[in-house]
C-alpha positions as CSV (number, residue, x, y, z in Angstrom):
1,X,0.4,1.3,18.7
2,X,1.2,-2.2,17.7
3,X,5.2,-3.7,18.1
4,X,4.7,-3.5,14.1
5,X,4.4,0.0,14.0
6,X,7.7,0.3,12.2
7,X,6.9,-2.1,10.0
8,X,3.4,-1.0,8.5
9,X,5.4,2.0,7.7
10,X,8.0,0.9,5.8
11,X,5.3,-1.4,3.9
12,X,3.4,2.0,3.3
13,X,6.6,3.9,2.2
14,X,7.0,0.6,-0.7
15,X,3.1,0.6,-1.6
16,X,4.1,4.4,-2.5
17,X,6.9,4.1,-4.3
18,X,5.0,1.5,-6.6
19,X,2.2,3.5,-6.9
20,X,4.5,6.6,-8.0
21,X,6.2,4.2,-10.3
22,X,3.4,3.3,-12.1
23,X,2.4,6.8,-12.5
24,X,-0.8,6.7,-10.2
25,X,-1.9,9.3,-8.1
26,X,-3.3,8.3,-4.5
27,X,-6.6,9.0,-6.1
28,X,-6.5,6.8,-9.4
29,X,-4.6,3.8,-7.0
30,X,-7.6,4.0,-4.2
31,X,-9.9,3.4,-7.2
32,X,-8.3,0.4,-8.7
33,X,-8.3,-0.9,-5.5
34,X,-12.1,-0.1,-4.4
35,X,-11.3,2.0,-1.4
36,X,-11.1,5.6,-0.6
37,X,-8.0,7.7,-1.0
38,X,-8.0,8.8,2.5
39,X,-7.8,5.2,3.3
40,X,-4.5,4.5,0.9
41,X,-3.3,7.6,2.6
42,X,-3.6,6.0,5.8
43,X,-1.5,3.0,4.7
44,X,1.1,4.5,3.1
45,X,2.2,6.2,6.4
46,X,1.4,3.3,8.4
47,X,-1.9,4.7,9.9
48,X,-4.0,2.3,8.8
49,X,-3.1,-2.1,8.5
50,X,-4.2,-3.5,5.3
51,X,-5.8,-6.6,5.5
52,X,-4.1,-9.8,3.2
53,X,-6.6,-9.4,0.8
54,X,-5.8,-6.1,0.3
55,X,-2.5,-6.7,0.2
56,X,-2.7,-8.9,-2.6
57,X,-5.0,-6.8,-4.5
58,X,-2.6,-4.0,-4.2
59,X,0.7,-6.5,-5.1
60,X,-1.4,-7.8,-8.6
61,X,-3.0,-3.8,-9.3
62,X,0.1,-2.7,-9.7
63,X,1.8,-6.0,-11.0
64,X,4.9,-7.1,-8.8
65,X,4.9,-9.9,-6.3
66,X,3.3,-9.7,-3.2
67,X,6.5,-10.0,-1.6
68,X,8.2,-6.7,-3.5
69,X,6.1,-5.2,-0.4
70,X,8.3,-6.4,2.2
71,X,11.5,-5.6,0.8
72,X,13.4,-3.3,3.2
């Protein structure tokens, strides 16, 4: 556990709500983004810490600013 804990989730929680906007399933997101859907899983409750590139890949996939992410 990291002091960010709190933090990864609430960025996970956004990335989902995005996602569900957009009308993507986990498993159509994970493929537009290149990874597995286990793994998206994993970020979206904060398991897992995305790295910047991935970040922005997710921010311009599902076309809102990079810092939409970090709005809570």
């Amino acid at each position: 556990m990291t002091s960010f804990d709190g933090e990864f989730r609430l960025f996970g929680k956004k990335v989902a709500e995005y996602r569900k906007k957009a009308g993507l399933t986990q498993q159509q997101f994970a493929i537009k983004l290149g990874i597995s859907r286990e793994h998206l899983g994993h970020i979206e409750v904060g398991i897992k810490h995305p790295s910047f590139e991935l970040i922005f890949l997710i921010a311009k996939t599902l076309n809102i600013q990079t810092r939409d992410l970090f709005d809570f």
